[in-house]
Structure formats: C-alpha cells, structure tokens
GUBA-67846 format. One record per residue: residue in three letters; x, y, z of N, C-alpha, C, CB in turn. Coordinates in pm, whole numbers, plus 50000, padded with zeros to 5 digits. Each point is the difference from the previous one (the first is absolute). Glycine has a CB too. Layout:
<atoms>
alaXYZXYZXYZXYZ ...
</atoms>
This chain:
<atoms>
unk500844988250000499165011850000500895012450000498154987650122 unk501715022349814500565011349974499835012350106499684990749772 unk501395017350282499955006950083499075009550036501724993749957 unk497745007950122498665011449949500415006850133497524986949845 unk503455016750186499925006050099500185011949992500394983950081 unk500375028849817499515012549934498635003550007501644996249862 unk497274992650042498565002049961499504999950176499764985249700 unk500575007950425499434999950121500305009950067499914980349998 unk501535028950004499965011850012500065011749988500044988750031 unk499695012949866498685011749899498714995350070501035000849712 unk498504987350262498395002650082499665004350089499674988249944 unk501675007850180499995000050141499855017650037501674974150024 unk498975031849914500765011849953498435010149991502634986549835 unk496655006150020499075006750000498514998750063501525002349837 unk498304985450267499284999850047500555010750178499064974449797 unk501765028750176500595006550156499655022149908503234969850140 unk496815026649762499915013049978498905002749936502095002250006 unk496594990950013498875001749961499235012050091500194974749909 unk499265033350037499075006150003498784997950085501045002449816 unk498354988350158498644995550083500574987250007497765013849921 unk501074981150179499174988550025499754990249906499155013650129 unk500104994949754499624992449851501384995949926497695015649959 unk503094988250020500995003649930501254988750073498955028749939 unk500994969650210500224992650054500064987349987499585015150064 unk499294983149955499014985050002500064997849852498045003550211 unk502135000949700500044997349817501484995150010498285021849858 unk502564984850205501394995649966499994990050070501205018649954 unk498994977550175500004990450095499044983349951500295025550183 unk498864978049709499114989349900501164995349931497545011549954 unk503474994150003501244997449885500824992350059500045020249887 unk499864978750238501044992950111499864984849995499805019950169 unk498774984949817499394982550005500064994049862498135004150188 unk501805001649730500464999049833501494990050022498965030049889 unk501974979650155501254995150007500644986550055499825021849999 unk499354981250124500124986450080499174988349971500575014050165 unk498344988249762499264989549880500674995849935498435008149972 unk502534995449979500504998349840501294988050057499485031249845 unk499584954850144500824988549999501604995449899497344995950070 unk503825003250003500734998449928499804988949855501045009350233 unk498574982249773499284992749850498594995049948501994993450035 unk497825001749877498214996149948499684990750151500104995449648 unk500514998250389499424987750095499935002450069500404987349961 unk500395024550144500105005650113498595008050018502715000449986 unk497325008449891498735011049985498204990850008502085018249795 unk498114973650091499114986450042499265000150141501754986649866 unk499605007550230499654993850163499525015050037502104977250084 unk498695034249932499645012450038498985003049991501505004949967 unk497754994349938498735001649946498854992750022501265007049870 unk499084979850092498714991750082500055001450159500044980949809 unk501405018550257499685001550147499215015150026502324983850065 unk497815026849867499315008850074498445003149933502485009750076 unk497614981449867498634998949968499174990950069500725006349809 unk500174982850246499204990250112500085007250104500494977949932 unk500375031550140499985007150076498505008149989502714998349999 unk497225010549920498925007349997498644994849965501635014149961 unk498504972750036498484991350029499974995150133499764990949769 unk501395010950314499734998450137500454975849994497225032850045 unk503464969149808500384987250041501274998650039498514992749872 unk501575008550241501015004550111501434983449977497365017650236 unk501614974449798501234983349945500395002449884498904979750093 unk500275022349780500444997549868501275010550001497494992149879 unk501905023150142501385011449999501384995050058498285019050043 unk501834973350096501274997650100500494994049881499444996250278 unk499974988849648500374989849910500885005249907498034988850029 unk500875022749883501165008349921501165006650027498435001849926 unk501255002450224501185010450013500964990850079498655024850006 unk501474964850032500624990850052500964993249861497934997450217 unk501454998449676500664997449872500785015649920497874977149977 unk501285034350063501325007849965501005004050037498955003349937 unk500944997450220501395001150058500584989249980499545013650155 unk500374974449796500914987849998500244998649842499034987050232 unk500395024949689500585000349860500925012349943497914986749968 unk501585023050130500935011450022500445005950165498835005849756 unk502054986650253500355005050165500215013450015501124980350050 unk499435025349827500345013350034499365013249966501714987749997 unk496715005749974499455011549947499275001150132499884998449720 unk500145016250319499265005150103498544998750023501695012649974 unk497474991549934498554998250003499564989650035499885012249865 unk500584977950087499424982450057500185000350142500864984249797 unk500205019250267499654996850124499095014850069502394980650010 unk497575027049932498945013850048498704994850011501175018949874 unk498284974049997498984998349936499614986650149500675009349658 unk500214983950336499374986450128500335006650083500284976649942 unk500455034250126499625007950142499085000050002501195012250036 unk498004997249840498545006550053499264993750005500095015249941 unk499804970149984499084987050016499664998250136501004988549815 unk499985010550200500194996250177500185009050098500984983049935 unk498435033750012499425010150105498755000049977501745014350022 unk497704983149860498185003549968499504985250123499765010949624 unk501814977450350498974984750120500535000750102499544980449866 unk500535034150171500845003550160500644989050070498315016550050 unk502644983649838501344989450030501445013650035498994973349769 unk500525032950309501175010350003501264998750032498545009750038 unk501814978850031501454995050014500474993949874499684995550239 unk500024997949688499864991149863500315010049894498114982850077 unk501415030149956499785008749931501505009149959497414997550111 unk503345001150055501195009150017501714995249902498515004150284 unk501324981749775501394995349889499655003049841500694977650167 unk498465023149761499675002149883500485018549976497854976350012 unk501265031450039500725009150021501355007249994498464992350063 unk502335003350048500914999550003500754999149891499344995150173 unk500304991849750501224998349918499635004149823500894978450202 unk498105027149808499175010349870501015013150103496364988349891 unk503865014650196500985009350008501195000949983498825002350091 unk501434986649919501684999149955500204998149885500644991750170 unk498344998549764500425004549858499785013849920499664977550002 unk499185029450077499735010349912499935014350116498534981749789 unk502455025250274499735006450133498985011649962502484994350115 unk497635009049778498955010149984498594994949985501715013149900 unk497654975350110499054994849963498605003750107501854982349877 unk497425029750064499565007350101498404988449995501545031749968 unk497994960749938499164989550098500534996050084498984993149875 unk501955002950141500214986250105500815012350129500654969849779 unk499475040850172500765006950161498475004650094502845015249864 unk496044986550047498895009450019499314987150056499985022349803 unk500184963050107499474991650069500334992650119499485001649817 unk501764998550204500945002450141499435004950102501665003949889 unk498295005250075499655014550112498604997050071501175020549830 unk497864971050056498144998250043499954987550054498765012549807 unk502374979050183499824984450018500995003550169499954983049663 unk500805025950355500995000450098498595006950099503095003349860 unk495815006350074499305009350081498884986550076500275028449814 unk499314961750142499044992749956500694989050126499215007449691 unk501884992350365500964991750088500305008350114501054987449814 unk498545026250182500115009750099501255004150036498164992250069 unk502565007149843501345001949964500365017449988499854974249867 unk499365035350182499665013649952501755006349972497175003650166 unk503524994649913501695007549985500184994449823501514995750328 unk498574986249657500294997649883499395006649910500524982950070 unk497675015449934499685004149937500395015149952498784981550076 unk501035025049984500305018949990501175001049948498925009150201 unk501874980749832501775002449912499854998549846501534986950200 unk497815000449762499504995149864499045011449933500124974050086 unk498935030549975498975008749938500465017649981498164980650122 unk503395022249995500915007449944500534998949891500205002050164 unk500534987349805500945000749918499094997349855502134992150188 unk496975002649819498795002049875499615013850003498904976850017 unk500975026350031499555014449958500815009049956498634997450134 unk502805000249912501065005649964500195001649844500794991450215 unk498524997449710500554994449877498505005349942502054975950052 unk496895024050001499215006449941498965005850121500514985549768 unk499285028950232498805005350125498684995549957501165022550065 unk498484973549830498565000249960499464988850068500265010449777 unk500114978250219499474987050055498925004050072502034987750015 unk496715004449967499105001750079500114994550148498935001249790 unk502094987850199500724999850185500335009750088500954985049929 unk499175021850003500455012650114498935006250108501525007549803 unk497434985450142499055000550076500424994950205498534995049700 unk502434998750264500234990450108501095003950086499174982849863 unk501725027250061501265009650075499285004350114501375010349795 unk499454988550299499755003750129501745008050030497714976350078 unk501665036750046501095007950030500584987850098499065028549972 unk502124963050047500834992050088499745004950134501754995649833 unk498555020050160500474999850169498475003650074502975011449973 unk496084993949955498924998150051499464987150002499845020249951 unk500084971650000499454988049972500354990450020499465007949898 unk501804985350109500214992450074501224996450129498654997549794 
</atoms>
C-alpha cells in the first residue's frame, strides 16, 4: 500500500482549520474514506461485508469477518478498529481495548479508534483515560461530536 501519509496530513490540517462545525464534520467524513480504503480487492470485500453485518446488528457474522481480516491483513488498522466497535455496540468493553490499542500502533493518528478508546475507556469508568484519549482526539480534530464528553479534569475529577 502506498504512503498516504502527506494526503492524511493535509486533511488533518484542514479539518483543524475549518471554519464551522459543517465544514468540520464534511472533512472528518474523508477520514473515514481513508481508513475504508482497504489495502486490496479481498481485504475491501471482508471490510465491507463485515460492516455491513455490523450495521444489521449481525454482531457474530461482523466479529467472523473482522476476525478473517485481521488474520489476512495484520497490519491494516481498520480491521482491528472495525471488531473493537463490534465489541463496544455488545458491551464487550475489555475485548474491546487490545483491538484498539493496536489500530493505534499501527496507525497513531487513527482518530476512530483514539475517539473509540476514549468512549469504551468512559464506558469502564476509566474517566482520567478516557479524558486523555478524547484530548488528544480533539487535538487532531475539535469538531468531533465527542467533545460533548470533555470534562474540565480539575473540576471533575
């Protein structure tokens, strides 16, 4: 797969120097573009049917897929993002965290899986983790509708 890491920060770039809200949330849609975009036909395939079993709420069939794509692409980030969130919608929130994690290491800017960090860490009552994660997402982009969830630290906890 070819470097795209120029094209990720220009976006990053221009979703931090957006204007509105709207303008925001349009760029931050492109993010998910990017991180869609399966390194080959077969990869894109599993990607695709899993989040489509995902979004019928067929929660086994999605893990299945995304279980065969991380074991066909270890190093693409989204597969293991994509079975985090499987396993935050079946409040499997521990299940949820090693996946995470390592959609961060392969990809540190990967603002699903830091944003999904941050809700799966909030969701464990984890509030310090969380607030660190939902910092450093916001850092990379303010618009997120998470920010809903920033809390001032020293008042709060």
């Amino acid at each position: 797969m070819a470097d795209r890491s120029a094209a990720l920060d220009a976006l990053y770039l221009d979703i931090q120097n957006a204007d509105d809200q709207t303008t925001g949330l349009t760029l931050g849609q492109k993010l998910w573009e990017f991180w869609t975009d399966a390194p080959d036909v077969t990869a894109q395939e599993i990607l695709d049917r899993g989040m489509q079993r995902r979004s019928q709420y067929n929660f086994l069939g999605a893990m299945k897929d995304f279980d065969r794509l991380v074991a066909y692409c270890p190093h693409y980030a989204e597969g293991y993002n994509q079975r985090a969130f499987v396993n935050f919608l079946r409040y499997e929130f521990e299940a949820a965290l090693p996946d995470l994690d390592r959609a961060l290491e392969l990809s540190p800017r990967h603002l699903g899986a830091l944003s999904g960090r941050a809700m799966t860490f909030m969701a464990l009552g984890r509030d310090f983790e969380a607030q660190r994660d939902l910092r450093a997402a916001l850092a990379l982009n303010p618009w997120l509708p998470e920010r809903a969830y920033l809390l001032n630290l020293e008042e709060e906890l």
